[in-house]
TORPADREN-712843 format. One line per field, with one value per residue (C-alpha): residue number from 1; x, y, z. Coordinates in steps of 0.001 Angstrom, whole numbers, plus 500000, padded with zeros to 6 digits. Example, Ala and Ser with C-alpha at 12.3 -4.5 7.8 and 13.67 -1.06 7.14 Angstrom:
REM residues 2
num <- 1;2
u <- 512300;513670
v <- 495500;498940
w <- 507800;507140
This chain:
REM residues 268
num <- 1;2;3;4;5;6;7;8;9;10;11;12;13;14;15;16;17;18;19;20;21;22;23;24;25;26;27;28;29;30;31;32;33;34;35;36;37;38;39;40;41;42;43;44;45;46;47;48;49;50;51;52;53;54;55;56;57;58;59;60;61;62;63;64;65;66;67;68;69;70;71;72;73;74;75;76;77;78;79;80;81;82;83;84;85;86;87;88;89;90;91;92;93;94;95;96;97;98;99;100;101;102;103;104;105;106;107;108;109;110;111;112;113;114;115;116;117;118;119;120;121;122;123;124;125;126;127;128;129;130;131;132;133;134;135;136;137;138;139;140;141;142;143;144;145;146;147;148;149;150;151;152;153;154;155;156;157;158;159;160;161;162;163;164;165;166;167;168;169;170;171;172;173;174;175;176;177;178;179;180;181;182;183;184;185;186;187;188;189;190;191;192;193;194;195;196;197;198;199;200;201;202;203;204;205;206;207;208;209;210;211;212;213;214;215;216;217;218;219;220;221;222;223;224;225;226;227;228;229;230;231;232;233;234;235;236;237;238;239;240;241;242;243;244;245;246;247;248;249;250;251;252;253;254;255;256;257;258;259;260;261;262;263;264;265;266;267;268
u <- 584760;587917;590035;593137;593434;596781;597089;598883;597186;597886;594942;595051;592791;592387;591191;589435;588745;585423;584879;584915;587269;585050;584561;586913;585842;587258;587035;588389;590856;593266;596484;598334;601904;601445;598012;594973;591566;588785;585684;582670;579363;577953;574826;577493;579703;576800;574314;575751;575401;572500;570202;569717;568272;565598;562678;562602;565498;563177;563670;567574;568101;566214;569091;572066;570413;570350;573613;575231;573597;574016;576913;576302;578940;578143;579222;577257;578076;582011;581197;580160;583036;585290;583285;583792;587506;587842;585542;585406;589232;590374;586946;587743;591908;589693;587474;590004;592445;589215;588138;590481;591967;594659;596814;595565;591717;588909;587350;584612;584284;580355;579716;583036;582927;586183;588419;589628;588967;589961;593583;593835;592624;594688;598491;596940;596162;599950;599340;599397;595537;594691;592155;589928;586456;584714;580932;579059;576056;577104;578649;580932;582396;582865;584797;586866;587710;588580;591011;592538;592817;593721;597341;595623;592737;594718;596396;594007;594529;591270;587922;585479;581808;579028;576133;573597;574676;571317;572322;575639;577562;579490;579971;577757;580460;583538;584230;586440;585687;583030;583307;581502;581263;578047;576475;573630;572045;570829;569653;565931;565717;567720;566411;567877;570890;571913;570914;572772;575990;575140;574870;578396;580161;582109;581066;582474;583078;583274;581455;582270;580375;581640;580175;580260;576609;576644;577093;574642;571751;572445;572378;568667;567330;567696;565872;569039;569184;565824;563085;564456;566763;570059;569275;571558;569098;567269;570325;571314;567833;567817;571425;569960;567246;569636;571078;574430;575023;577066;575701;576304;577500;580472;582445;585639;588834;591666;594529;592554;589064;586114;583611;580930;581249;578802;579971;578396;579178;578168;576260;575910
v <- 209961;211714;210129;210665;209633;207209;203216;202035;202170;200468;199942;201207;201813;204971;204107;206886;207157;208683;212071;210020;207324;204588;203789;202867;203245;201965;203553;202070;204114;204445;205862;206891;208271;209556;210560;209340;209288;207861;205564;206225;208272;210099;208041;204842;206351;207351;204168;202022;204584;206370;204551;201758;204525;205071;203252;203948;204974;208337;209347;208026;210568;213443;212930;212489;215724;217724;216544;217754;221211;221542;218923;218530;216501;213352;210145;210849;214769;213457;211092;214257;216467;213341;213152;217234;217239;214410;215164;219250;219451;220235;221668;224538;225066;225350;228103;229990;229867;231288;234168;236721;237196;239637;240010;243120;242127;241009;237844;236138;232142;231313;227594;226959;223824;222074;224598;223461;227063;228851;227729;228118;231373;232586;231637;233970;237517;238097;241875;243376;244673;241070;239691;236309;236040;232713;231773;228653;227924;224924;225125;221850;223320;226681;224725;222435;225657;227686;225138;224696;228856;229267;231372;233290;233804;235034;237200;238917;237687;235748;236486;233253;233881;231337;232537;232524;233697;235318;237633;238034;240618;242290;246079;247029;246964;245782;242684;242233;238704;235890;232248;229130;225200;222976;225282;227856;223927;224359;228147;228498;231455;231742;235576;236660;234945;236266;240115;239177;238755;241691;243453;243410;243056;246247;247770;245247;242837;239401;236314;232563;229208;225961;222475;219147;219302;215993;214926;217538;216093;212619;213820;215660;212152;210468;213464;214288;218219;219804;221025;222915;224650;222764;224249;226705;228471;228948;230133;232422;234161;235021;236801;238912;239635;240862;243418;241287;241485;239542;235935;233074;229517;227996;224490;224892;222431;222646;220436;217143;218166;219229;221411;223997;227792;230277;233854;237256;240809;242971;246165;248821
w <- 369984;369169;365852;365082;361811;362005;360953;364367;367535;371120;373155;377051;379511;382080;385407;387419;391428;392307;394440;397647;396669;396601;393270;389749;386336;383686;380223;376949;374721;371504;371742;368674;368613;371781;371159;373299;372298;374951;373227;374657;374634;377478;378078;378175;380752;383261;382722;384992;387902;386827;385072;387910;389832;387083;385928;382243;379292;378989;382705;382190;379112;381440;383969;381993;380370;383617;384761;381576;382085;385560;387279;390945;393284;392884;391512;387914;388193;388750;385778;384042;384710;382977;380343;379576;380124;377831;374904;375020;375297;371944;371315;373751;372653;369207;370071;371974;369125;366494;368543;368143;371684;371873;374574;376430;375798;378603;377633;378820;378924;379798;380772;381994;383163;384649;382872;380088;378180;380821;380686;377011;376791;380115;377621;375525;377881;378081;378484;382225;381105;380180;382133;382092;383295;383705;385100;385389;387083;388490;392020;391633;388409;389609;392401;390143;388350;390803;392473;388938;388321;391750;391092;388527;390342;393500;391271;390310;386717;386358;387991;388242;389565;390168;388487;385604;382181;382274;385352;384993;387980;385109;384054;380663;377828;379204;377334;374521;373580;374439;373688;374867;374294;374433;376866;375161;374546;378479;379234;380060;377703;374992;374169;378242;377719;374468;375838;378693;376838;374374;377565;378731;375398;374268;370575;367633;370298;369169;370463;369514;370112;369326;368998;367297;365665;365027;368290;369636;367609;368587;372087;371324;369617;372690;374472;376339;375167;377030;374225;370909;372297;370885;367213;366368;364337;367823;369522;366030;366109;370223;369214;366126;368287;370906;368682;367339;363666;361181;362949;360629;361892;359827;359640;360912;361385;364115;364136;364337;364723;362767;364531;363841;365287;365882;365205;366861;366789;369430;367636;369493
């Protein structure tokens, strides 16, 4: 949950239509001075329409897990796509706004998602050599990005592809900057994904991941995050044994959130 920390709140609820149409959700919320924060977890927002379609809350957390990795277009990949906009929105302005980007610079979002990153980090390439890249392996988000980048895309300005961060169609060293939100948490192999990225970075390029720990390591008790994967020492190690340099992780704080980043330098 997102808190603003103010004494008067209203209550409100946002109603949401399905992909088809044929379903409303309701979801409870604070708003504060114009503020809105949305109460919820993941696993609350997708049980009613997932887990009646499982027999057990193991299977359930194996689901939600796969649909946060990999959204597909349905009703509890739609649910998914909410629950990213709403939660990873300030995450992402966060980790745009901590990496660096300077206006003639390529930058690479991995994980996309809806594009909530993308659009941040798009204001910021202001520069006629500016350019955006975004991937995610998920078709639906690619699409839901792609419609939302579409003027940017047709202009050339930003370049989306739907593909694996661990094969990535992209030139050795031509990116500037790399950042990414709750998404190493679901690559197969950490090691080819990190090499992957070291591959196309430029020398002294800088790479940025952020997450809410806290929130990840709930997610893992319930068996939501696959295996060990969701530990950023894990992810740290597969990028020193990539060749970046200078990886640490640090607590940081953006206007009203707390969050951890993962810093990388591309050695070369």
């Amino acid at each position: 949950m997102t808190d603003c920390s103010t004494q008067s709140r209203t209550r409100l609820l946002l109603k949401a239509e399905s992909p088809s149409g044929s379903s409303s959700y309701w979801l409870k919320g604070n708003q504060t001075k114009g503020k809105t924060s949305v109460e919820f977890t993941g696993a609350d927002w997708l049980q009613d329409n997932t887990r009646r379609r499982t027999s057990s809350p193991a299977m359930f957390a194996e689901k939600l897990g796969k649909q946060l990795g990999h959204p597909t277009r349905s009703v509890a990949g739609w649910l998914v796509s909410k629950l990213l906009t709403v939660r990873n929105r300030a995450l992402e302005e966060s980790v745009v706004q901590i990496s660096g980007i300077q206006p003639e610079d390529t930058v690479l979002e991995l994980g996309h998602g809806p594009g909530l990153g993308l659009q941040s980090a798009a204001k910021l390439l202001t520069a006629p050599t500016g350019h955006l890249i975004g991937l995610d392996y998920s078709a639906y988000m690619h699409q839901m990005a792609s419609e939302l980048m579409k003027e940017l895309v047709a202009s050339g300005k930003v370049t989306l592809h739907h593909c694996d961060v661990a094969a990535m169609p992209l030139v050795d060293s031509t990116v500037d900057r790399v950042f990414h939100c709750n998404c190493y948490y679901f690559w197969p192999d950490l090691k080819k994904g990190a090499t992957e990225i070291h591959r196309v970075m430029k020398p002294g390029g800088l790479m940025v991941t952020g997450m809410k720990l806290s929130s990840v390591a709930a997610f893992a008790a319930k068996r939501v995050m696959p295996g060990e994967n969701w530990r950023p020492d894990a992810y740290m190690t597969a990028l020193s044994d990539s060749g970046f340099t200078d990886v640490r992780m640090e607590d940081k704080q953006h206007k009203h959130i707390t969050f951890q980043a993962i810093y990388a330098t591309a050695s070369k």
